[in-house]
N, CA, C and O atoms as a CHARMM CRD file, in Angstrom:
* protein
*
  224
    1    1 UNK  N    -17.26500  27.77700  25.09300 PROA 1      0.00000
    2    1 UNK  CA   -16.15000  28.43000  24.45100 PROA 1      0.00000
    3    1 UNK  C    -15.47500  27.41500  23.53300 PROA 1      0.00000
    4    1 UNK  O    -15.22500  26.23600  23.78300 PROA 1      0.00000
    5    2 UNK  N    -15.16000  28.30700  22.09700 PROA 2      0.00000
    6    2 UNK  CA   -14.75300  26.93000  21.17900 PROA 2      0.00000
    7    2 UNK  C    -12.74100  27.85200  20.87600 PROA 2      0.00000
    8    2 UNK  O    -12.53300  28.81900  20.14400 PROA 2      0.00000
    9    3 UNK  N    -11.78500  27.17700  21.62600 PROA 3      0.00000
   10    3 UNK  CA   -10.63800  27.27200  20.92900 PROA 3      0.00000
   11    3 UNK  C    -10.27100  26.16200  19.68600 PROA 3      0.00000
   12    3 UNK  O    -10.58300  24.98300  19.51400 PROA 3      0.00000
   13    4 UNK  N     -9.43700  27.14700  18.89400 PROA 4      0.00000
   14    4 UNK  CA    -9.51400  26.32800  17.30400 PROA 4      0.00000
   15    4 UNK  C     -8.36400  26.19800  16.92600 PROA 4      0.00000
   16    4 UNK  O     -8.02400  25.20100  16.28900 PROA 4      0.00000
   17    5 UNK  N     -7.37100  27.35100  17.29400 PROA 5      0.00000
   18    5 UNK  CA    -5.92200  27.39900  16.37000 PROA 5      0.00000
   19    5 UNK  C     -4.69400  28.79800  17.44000 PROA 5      0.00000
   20    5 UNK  O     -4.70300  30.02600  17.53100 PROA 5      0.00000
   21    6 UNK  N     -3.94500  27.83400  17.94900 PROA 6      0.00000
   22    6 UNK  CA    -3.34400  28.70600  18.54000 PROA 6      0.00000
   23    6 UNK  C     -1.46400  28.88000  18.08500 PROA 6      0.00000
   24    6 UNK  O     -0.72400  28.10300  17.48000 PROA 6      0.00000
   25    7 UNK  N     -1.31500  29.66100  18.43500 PROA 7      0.00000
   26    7 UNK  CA     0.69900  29.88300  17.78900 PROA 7      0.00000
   27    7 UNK  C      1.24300  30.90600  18.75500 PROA 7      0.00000
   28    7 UNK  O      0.51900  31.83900  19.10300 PROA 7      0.00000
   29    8 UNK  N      2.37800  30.79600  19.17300 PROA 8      0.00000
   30    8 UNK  CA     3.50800  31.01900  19.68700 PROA 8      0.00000
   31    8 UNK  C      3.24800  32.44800  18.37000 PROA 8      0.00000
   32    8 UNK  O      2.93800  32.38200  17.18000 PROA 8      0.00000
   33    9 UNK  N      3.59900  33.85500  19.44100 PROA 9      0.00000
   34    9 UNK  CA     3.79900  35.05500  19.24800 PROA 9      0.00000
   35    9 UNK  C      4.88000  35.42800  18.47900 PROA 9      0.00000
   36    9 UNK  O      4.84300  36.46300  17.81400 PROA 9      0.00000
   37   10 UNK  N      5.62300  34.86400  18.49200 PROA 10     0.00000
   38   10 UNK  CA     7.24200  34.79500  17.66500 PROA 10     0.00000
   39   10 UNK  C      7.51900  34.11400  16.60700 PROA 10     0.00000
   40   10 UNK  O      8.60200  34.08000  16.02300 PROA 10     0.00000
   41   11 UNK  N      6.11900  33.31400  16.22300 PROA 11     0.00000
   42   11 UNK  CA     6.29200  32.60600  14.81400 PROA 11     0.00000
   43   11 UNK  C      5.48400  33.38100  13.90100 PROA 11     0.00000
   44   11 UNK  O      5.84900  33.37600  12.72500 PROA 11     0.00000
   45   12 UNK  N      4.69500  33.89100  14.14100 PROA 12     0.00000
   46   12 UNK  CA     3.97400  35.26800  13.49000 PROA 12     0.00000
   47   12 UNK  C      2.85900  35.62400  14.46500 PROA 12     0.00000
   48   12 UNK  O      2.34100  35.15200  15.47800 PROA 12     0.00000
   49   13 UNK  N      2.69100  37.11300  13.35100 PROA 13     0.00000
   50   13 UNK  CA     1.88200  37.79800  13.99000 PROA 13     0.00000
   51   13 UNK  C      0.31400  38.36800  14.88400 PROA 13     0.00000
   52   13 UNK  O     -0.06800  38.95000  15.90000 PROA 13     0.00000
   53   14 UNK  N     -0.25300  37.58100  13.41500 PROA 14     0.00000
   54   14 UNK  CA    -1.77100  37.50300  13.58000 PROA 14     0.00000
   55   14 UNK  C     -1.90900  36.55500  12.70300 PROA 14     0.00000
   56   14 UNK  O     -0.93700  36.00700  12.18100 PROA 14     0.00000
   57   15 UNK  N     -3.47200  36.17000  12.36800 PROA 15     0.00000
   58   15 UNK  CA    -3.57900  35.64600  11.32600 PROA 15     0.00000
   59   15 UNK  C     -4.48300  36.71600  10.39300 PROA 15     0.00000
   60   15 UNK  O     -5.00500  37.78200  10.72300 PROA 15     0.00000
   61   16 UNK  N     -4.46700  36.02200   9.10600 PROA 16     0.00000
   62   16 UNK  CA    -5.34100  37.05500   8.02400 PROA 16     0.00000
   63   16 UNK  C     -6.70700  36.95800   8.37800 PROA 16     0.00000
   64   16 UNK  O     -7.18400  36.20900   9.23000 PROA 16     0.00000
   65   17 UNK  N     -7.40100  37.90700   7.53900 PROA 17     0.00000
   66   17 UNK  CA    -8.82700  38.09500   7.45400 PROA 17     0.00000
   67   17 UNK  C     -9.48600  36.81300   6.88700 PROA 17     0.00000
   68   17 UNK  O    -10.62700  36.55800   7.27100 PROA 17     0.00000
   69   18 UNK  N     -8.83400  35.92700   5.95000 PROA 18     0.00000
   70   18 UNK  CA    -9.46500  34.72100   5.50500 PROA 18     0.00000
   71   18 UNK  C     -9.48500  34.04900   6.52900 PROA 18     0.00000
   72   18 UNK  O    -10.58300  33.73600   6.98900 PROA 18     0.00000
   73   19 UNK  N     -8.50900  33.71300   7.05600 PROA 19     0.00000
   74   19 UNK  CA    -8.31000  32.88700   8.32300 PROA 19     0.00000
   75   19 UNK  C     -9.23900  32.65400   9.45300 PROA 19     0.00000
   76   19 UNK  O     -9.53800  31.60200  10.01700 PROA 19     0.00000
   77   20 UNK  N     -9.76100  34.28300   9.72800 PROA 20     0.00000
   78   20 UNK  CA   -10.51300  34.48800  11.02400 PROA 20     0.00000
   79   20 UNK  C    -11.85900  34.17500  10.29200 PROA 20     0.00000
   80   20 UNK  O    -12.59500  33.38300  10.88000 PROA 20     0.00000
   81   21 UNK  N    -12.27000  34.65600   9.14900 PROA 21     0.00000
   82   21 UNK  CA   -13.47400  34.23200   8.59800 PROA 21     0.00000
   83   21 UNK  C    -13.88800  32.42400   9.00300 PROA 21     0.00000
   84   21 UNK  O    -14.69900  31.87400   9.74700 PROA 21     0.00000
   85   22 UNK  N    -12.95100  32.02200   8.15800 PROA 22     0.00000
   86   22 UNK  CA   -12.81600  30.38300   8.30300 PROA 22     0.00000
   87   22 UNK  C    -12.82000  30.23600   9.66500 PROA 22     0.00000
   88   22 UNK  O    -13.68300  29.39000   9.90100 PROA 22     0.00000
   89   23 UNK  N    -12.26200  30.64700  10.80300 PROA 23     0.00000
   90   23 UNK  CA   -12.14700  29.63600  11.62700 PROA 23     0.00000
   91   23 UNK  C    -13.96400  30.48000  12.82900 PROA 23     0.00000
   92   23 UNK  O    -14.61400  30.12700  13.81300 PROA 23     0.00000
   93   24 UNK  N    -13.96500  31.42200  12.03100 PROA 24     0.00000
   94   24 UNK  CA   -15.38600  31.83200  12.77200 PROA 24     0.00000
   95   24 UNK  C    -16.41000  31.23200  12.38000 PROA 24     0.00000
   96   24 UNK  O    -17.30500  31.29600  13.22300 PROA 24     0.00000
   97   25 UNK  N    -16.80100  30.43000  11.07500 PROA 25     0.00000
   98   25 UNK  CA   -17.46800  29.44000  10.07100 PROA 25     0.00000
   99   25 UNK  C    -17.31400  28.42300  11.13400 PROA 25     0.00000
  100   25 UNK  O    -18.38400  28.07200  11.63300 PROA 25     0.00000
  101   26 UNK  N    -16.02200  27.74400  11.70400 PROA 26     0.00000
  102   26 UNK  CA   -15.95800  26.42000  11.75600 PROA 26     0.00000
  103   26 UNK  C    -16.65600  26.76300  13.14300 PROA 26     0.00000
  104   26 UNK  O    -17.74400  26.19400  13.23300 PROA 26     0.00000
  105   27 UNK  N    -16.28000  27.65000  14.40600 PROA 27     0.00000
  106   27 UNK  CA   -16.57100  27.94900  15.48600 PROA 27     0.00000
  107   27 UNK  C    -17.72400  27.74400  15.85900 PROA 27     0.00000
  108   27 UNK  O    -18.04800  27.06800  16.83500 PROA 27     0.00000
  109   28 UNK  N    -18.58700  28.42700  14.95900 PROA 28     0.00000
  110   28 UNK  CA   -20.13800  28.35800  14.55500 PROA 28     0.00000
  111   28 UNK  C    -20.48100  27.33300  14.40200 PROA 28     0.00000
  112   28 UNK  O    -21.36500  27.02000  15.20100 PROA 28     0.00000
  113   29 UNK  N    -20.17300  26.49000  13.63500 PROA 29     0.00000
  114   29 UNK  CA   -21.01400  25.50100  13.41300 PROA 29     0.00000
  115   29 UNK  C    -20.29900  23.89200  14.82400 PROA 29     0.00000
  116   29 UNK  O    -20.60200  22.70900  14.97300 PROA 29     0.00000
  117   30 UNK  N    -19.59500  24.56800  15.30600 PROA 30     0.00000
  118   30 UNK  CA   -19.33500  23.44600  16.91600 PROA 30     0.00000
  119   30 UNK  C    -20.12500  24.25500  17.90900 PROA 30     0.00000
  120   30 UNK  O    -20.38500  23.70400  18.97900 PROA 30     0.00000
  121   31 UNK  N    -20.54300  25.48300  17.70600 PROA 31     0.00000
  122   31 UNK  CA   -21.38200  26.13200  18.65700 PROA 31     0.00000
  123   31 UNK  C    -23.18900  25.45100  17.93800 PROA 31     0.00000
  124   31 UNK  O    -24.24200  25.92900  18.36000 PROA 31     0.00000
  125   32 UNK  N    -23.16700  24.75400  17.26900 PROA 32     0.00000
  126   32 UNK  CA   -24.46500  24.61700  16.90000 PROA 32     0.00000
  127   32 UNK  C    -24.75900  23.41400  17.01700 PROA 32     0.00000
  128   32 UNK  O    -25.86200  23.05200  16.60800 PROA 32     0.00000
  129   33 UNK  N    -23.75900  22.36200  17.66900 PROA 33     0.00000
  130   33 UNK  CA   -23.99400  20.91000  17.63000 PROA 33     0.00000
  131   33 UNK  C    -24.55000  20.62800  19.15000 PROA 33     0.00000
  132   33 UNK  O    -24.42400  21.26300  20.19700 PROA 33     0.00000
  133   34 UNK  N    -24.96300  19.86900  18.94500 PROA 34     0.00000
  134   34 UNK  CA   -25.56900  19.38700  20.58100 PROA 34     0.00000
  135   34 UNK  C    -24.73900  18.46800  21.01400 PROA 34     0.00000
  136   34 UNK  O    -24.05200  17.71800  20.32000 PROA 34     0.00000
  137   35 UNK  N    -24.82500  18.54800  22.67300 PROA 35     0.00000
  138   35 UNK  CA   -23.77900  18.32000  23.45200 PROA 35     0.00000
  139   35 UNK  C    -23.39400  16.66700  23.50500 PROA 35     0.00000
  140   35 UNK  O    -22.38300  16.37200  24.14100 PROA 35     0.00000
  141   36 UNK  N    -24.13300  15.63000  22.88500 PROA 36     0.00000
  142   36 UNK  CA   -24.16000  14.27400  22.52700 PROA 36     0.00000
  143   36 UNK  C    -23.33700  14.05000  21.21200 PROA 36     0.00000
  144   36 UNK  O    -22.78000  12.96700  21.03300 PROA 36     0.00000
  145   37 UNK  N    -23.23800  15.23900  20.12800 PROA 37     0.00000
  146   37 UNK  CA   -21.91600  15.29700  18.94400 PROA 37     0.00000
  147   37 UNK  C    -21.16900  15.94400  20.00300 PROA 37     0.00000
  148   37 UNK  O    -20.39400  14.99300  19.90400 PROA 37     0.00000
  149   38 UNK  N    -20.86800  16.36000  20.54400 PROA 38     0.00000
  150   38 UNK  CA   -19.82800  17.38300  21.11500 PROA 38     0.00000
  151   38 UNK  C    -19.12000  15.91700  21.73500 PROA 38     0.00000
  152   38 UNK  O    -18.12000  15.33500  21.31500 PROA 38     0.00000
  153   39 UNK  N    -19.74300  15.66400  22.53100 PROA 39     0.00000
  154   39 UNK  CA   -18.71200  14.67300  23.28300 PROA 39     0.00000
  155   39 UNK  C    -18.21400  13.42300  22.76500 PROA 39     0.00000
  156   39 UNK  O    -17.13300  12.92700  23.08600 PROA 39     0.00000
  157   40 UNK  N    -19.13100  12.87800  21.86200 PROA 40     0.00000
  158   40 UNK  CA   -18.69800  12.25200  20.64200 PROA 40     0.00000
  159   40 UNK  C    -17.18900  12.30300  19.77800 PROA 40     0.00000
  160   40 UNK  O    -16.32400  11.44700  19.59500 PROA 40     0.00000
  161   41 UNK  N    -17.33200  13.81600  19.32400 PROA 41     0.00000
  162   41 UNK  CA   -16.38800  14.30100  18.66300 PROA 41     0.00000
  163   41 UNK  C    -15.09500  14.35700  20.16500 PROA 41     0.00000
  164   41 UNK  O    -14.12200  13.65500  19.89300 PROA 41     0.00000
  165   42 UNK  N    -15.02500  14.80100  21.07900 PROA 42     0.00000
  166   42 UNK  CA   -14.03900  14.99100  22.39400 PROA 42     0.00000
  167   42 UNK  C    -13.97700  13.04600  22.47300 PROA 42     0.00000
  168   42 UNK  O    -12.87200  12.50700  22.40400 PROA 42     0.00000
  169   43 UNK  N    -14.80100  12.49200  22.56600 PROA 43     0.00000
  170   43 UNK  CA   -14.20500  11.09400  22.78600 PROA 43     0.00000
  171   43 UNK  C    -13.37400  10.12400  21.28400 PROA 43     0.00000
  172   43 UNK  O    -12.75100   9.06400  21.34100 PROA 43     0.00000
  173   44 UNK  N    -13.60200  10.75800  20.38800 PROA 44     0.00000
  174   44 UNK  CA   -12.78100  10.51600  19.34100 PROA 44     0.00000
  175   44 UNK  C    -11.25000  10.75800  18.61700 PROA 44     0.00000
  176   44 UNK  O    -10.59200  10.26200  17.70300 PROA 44     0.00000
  177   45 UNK  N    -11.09700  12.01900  19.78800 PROA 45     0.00000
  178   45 UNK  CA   -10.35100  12.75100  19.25000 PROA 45     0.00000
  179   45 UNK  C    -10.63400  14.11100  18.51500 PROA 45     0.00000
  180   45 UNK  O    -10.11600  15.17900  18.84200 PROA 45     0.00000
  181   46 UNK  N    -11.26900  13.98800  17.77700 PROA 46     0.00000
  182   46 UNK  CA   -11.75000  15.23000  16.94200 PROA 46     0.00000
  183   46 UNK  C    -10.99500  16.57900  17.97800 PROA 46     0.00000
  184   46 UNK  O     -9.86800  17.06500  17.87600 PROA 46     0.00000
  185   47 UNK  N    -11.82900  16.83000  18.71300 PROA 47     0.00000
  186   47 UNK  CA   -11.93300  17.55400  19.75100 PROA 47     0.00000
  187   47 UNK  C    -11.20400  17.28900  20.90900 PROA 47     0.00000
  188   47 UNK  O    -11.01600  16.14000  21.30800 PROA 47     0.00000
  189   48 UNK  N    -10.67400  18.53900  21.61800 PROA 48     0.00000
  190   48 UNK  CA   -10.08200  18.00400  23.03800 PROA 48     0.00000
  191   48 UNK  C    -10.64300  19.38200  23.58000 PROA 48     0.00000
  192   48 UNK  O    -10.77100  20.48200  23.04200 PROA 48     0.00000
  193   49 UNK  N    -11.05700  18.69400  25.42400 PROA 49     0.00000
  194   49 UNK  CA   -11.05500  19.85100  26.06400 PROA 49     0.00000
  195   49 UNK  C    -10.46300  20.34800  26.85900 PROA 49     0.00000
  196   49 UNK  O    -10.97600  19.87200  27.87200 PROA 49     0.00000
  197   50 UNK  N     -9.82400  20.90000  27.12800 PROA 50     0.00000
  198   50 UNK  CA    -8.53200  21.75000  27.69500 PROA 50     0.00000
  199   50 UNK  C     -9.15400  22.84800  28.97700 PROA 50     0.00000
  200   50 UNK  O     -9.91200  23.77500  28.68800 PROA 50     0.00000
  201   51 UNK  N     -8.71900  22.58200  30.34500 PROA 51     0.00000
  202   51 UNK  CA    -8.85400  23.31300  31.08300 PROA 51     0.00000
  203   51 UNK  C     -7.71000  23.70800  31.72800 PROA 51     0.00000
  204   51 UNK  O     -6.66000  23.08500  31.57400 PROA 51     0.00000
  205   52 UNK  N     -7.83500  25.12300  32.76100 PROA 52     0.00000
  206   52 UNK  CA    -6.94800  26.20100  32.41400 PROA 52     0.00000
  207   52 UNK  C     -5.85700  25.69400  33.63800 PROA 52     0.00000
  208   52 UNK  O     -5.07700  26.48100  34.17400 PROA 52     0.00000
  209   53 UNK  N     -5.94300  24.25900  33.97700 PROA 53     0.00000
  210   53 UNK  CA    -4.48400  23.42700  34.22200 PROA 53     0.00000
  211   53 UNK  C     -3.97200  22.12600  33.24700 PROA 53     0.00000
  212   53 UNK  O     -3.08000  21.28500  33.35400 PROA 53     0.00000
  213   54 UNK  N     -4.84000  22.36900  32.41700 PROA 54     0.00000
  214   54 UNK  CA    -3.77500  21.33500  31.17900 PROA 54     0.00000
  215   54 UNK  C     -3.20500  22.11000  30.78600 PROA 54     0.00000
  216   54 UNK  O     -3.48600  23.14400  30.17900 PROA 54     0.00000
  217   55 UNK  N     -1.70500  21.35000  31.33200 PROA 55     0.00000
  218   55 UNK  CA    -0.48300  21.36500  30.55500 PROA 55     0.00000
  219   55 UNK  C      0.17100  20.73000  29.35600 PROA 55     0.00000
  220   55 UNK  O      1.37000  20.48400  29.23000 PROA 55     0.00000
  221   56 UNK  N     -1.11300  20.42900  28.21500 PROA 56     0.00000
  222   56 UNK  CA    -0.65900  19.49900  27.41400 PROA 56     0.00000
  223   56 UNK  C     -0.77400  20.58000  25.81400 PROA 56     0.00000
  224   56 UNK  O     -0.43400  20.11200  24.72800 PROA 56     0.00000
C-alpha cells in the first residue's frame, strides 16, 4: 500500500482530477520499484513507513 498526500477534512474538500491523476502516476511507479529501492528510498527519507500506531 502506497500513501502519498493526506489533509485535514476542514482545510478542503477533495482533491481535483489532476491531482488524483498525478498522484496515481507517482503511486505506480513506487508500486513498480523493488523492495531494495523501496527501502533505500524509507532509509533516506524519501519515504516513511507508517503503521496504524504511528503517531507521527
Amino acid at each position: 500500500m502506497v500513501f502519498l498526500y493526506g489533509f485535514a477534512k476542514n482545510e478542503r474538500d477533495s482533491i481535483s482530477d489532476q491531482e488524483l491523476r498525478a498522484l496515481q502516476a507517482i503511486a505506480g511507479s513506487w508500486l513498480e520499484q523493488k523492495q531494495h529501492l523501496l527501502q533505500r528510498a524509507i532509509e533516506s527519507g524519501e519515504l516513511k513507513e507508517v503503521t496504524k500506531d504511528d503517531n507521527t
